[in-house]
C-alpha positions as MATLAB code, in Angstrom:
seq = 'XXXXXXXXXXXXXXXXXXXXXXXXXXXXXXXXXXXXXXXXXXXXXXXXXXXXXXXXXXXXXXXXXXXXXXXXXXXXXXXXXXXXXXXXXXXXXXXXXXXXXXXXXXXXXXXXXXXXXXXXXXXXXXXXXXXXXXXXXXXXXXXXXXXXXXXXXXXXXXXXXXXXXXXXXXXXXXXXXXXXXXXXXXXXXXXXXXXXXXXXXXXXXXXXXXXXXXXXXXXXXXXXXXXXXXXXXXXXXXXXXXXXXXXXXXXXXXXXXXXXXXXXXXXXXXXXXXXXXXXXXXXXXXXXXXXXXXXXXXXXXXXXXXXXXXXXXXXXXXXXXXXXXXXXXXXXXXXXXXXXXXXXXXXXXXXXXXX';
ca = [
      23.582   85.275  154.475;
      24.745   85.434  150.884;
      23.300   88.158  149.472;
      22.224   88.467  145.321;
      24.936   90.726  144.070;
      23.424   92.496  140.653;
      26.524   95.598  141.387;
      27.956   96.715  138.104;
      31.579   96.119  138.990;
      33.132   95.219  140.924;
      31.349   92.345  140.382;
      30.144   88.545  141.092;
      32.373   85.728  140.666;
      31.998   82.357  140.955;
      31.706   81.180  144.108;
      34.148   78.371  143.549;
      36.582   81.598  142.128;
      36.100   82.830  145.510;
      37.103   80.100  147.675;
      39.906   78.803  145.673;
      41.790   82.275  145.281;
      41.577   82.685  149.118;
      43.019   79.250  149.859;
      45.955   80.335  147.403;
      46.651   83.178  149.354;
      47.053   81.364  152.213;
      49.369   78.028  150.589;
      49.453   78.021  146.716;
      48.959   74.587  145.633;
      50.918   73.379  148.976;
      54.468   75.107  148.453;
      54.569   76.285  151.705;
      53.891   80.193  150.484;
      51.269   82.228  149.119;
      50.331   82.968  145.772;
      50.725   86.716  147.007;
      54.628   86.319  147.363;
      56.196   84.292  144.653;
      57.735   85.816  141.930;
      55.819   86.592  138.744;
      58.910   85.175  137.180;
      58.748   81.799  139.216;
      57.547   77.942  137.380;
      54.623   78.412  139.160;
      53.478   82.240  138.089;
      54.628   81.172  134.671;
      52.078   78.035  134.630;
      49.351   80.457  135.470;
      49.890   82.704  132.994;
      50.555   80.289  130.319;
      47.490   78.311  131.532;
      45.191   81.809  131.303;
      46.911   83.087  127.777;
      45.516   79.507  126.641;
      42.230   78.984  127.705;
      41.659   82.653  126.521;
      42.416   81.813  122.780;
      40.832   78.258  123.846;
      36.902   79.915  124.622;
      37.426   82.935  121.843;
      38.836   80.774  118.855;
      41.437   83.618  118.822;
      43.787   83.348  115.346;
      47.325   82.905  115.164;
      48.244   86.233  114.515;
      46.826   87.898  117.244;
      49.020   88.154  120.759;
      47.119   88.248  124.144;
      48.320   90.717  126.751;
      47.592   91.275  130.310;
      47.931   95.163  131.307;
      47.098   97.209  133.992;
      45.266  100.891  134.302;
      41.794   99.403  133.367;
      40.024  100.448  130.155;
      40.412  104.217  131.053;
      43.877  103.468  130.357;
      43.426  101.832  126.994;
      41.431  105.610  126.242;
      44.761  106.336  125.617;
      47.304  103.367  124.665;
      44.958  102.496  122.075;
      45.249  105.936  119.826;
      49.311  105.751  120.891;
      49.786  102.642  119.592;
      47.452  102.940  116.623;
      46.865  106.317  115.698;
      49.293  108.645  113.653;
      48.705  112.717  114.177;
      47.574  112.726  111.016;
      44.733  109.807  111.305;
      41.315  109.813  111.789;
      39.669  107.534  114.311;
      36.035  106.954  113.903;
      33.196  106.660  116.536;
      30.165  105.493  117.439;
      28.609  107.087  120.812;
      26.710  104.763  122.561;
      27.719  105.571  126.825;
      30.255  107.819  128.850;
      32.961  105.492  127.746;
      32.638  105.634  124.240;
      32.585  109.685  124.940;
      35.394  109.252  126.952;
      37.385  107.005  124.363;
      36.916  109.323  121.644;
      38.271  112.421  124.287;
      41.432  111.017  125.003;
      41.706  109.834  121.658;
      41.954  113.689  120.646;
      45.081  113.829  122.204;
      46.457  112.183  119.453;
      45.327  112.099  116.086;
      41.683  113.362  114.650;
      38.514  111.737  115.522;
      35.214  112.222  114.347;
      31.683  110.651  116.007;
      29.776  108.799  112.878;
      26.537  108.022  114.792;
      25.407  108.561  118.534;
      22.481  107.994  120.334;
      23.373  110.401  123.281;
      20.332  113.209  122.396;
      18.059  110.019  123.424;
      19.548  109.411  126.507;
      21.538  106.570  124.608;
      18.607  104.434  124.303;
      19.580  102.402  121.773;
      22.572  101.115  119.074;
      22.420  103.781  116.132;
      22.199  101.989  112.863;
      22.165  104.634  109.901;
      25.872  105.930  109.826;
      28.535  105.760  107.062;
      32.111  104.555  107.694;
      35.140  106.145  106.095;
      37.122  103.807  104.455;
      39.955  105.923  104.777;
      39.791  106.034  108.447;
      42.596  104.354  110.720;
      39.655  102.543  112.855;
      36.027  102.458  114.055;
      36.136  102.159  118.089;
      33.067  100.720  119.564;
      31.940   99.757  123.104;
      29.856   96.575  122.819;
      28.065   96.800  126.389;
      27.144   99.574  127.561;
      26.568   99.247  131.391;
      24.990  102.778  131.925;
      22.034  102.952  129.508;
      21.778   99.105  129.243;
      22.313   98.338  125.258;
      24.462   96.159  123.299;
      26.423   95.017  120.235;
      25.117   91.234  119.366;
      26.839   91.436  115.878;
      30.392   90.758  115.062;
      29.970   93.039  111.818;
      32.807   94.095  109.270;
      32.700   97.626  109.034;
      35.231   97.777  106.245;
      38.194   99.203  108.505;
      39.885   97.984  111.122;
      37.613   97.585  114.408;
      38.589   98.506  117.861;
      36.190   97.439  120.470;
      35.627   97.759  124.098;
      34.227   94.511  125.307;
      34.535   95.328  129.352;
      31.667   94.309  130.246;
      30.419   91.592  127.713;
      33.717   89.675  126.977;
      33.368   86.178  127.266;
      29.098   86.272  127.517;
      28.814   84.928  124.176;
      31.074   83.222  121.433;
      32.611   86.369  119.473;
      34.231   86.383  115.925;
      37.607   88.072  116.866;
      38.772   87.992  113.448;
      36.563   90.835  112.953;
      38.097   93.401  115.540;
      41.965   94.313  115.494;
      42.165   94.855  118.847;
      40.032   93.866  122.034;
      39.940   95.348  125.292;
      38.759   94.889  128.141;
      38.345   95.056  132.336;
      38.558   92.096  134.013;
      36.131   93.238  137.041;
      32.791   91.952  135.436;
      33.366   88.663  133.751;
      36.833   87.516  133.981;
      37.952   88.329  137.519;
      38.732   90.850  139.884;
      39.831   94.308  139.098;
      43.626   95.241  138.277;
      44.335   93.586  135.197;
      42.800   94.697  131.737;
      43.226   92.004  128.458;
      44.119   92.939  125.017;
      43.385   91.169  122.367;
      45.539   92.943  119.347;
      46.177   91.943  116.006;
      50.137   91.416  115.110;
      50.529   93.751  112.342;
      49.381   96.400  114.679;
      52.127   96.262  116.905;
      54.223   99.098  116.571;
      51.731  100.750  114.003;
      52.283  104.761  115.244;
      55.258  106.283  114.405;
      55.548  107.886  117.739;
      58.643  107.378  120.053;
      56.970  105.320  122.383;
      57.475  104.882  126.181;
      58.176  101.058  127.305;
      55.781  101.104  129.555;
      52.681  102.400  127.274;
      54.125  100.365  123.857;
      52.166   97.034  122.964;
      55.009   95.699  121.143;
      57.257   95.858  124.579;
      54.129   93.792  126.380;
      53.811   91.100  123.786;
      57.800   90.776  123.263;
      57.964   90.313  126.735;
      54.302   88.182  127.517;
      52.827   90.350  129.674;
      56.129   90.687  132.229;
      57.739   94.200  131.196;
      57.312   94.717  134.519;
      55.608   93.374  137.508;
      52.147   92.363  136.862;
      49.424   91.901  139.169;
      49.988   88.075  140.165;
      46.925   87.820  142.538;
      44.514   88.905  139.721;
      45.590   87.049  137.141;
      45.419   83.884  139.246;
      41.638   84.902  139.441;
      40.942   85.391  135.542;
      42.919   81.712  135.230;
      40.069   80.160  137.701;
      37.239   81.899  136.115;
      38.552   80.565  132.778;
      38.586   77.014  133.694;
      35.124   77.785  135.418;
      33.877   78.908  131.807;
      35.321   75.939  130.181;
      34.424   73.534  132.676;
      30.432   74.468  131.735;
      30.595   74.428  128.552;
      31.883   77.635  127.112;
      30.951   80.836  126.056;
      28.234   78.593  124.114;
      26.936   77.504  127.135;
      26.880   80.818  128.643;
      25.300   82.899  126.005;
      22.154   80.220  126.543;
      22.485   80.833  130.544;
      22.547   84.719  130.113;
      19.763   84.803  127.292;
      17.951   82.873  130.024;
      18.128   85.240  132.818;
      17.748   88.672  130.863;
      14.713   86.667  128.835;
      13.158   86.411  132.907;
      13.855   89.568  133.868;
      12.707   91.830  130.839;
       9.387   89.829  130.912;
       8.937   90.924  134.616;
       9.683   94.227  133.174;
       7.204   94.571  130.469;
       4.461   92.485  132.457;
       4.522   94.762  135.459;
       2.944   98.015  135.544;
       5.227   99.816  138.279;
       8.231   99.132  135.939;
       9.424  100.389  132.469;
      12.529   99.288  130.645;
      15.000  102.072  129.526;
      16.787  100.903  126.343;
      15.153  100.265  123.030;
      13.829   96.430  122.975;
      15.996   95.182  119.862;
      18.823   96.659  121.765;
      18.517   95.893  125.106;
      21.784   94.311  127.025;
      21.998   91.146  128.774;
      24.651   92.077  131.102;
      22.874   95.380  132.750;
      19.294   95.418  132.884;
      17.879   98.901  132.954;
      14.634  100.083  134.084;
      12.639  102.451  135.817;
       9.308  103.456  137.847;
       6.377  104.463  136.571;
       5.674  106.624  139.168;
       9.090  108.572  140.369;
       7.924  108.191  143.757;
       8.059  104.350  144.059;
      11.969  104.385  143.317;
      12.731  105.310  146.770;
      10.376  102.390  148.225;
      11.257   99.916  146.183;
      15.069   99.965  147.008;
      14.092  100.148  150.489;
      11.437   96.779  149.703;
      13.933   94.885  148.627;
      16.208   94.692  151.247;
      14.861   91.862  153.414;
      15.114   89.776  149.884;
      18.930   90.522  150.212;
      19.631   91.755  146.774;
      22.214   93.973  146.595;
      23.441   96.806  143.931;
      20.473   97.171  141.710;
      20.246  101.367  142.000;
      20.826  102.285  139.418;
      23.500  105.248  137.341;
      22.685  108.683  138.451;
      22.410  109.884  134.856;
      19.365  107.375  134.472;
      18.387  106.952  138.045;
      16.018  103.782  138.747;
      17.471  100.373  138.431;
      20.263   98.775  137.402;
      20.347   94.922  137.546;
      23.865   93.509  136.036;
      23.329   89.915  135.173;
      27.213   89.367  134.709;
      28.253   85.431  133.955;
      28.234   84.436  137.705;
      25.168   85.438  138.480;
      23.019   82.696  138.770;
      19.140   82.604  137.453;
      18.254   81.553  140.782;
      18.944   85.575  141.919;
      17.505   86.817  138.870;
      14.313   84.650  140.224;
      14.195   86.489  143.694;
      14.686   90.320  141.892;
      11.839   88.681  139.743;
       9.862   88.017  143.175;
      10.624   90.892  144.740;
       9.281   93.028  141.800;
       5.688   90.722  142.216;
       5.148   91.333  145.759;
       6.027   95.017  145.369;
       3.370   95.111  142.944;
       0.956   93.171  145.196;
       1.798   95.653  148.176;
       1.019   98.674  146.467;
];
């Protein structure tokens, strides 16, 4: 039996994403060979990536003078090629705490210019998005995560900060139409919304390419990946192929339109469970609260055990939740459907009855 997969990541995909990508590894598109061997150089890897590159500026209305590249290393990895890229020794970069990854951004970031923290909401468990904070004009950037799949809060607000905007979109990217003429760079895993893990998009503005002044290694310099689209080197052929079918899946419903309604559907559901049911409290602030991962607790510690235990027979799968927060963690990615959301929803009711 299927079961409801809330896991944080890997996560969901459609389950048309699913049975297409295996047939390709079997015969791609009936050449005889699979989509595992051919060259990322051949017509037919070049189609895909074309085809993805595309439909990505296609659902974000991405501008001209922006390139799109596919790297590996996943967003850890960006930690870093981000402030060697970007950042000059001399540079400030400027933060705004909001999870472990923002923390762990603005570490790495160390390694290569100044940073300083303008706001953070880690003394409150990161409960919410800080608002009061003042940007420094004079800074090289402002790096931001927009979902935060921990704590459960998010960035709704495409906002001009007044300085170039760096933002970590991992787990929110292509949930809702975003203005990326307000960021200068995008990043962002592909394991929650766009595909399957091994491949990490960039979304950079031009004029940044080649901003440090740092002799830069091939293999870590943006300029090398978007001289050569994306094939410096080998990329990973399998997972791209996966981010091209989830693309035509978005586009094929609607678009990111269409999916900001679905996902505003199924967090509306489950946070109303949430608030309505007395075994259950929510942990992020309610203006805040993210649509991707839905975080709550128990009211009593006690019941945390024998709910996770009470759910199984309903076959929902990956809802414990971060062991910094403990309780729940359901992550409503784009694939999810409502229908899953309904049985957590269910679940959470007769749990309530039983008690």
């Amino acid at each position: 039996m299927k079961k409801h997969n809330f896991g944080a990541g890997p996560s969901i995909l459609p389950q048309e994403v699913f049975e297409q990508s295996a047939q390709a590894c079997l015969d791609y598109n009936g050449i005889g060979l699979s989509l595992l061997e051919i060259s990322h150089r051949s017509k037919e890897f070049t189609a895909i990536l074309e085809e993805s590159i595309s439909l990505i500026k296609s659902l974000l209305n991405v501008p001209d003078d922006y390139s799109i590249l596919f790297l590996q290393g996943g967003a850890n990895m960006q930690f870093n090629m981000i402030p060697y890229n970007i950042l000059n020794e001399e540079e400030t970069a400027l933060f705004i705490e909001t999870d472990i990854w923002s923390t762990r951004a603005e570490e790495e970031t160390r390694l290569y210019g100044k940073t300083s923290i303008i706001a953070s909401s880690k003394a409150d468990q990161f409960k919410y998005i800080p608002k009061d904070f003042t940007v420094d004009k004079d800074a090289a950037y402002l790096h931001i995560t927009s979902n935060n799949t921990i704590y459960g809060t998010e960035f709704f607000e495409d906002r001009d900060y007044g300085v170039p905007l760096v933002c970590d979109m991992s787990s929110d990217i292509f949930s809702r139409p975003v203005d990326v003429s307000k960021y200068h760079l995008i990043y962002a895993g592909a394991q929650k919304n766009l595909g399957c893990s091994g491949i990490t998009l960039v979304i950079i503005k031009n004029e940044w390419l080649g901003r440090a002044k740092r002799a830069k290694s091939k293999m870590w310099d943006y300029s090398v990946y978007a001289k050569n689209n994306s094939l410096y080197n080998t990329p990973p052929v399998f997972t791209i192929y996966t981010c091209l079918l989830t693309l035509r899946w978005l586009n094929k419903l609607g678009g990111l339109q269409v999916m900001e309604q679905r996902n505003k559907a199924k967090a509306k559901l489950l946070y109303a469970e949430i608030d309505r049911n007395p075994l259950f409290t929510g942990h992020a602030a309610v203006e805040d609260r993210s649509r991707m991962n839905i975080n709550f607790v128990t009211t009593h510690a006690e019941d945390e055990d024998k709910f996770l235990e009470f759910v199984k027979p309903y076959q929902i799968h990956g809802i414990k939740g971060y062991r910094t927060v403990g309780g729940f963690r359901a992550s409503c990615y784009n694939a999810l459907p409502i229908e899953s959301v309904q049985v957590l929803v269910q679940a959470m009711q007769d749990f309530e009855k039983a008690r």
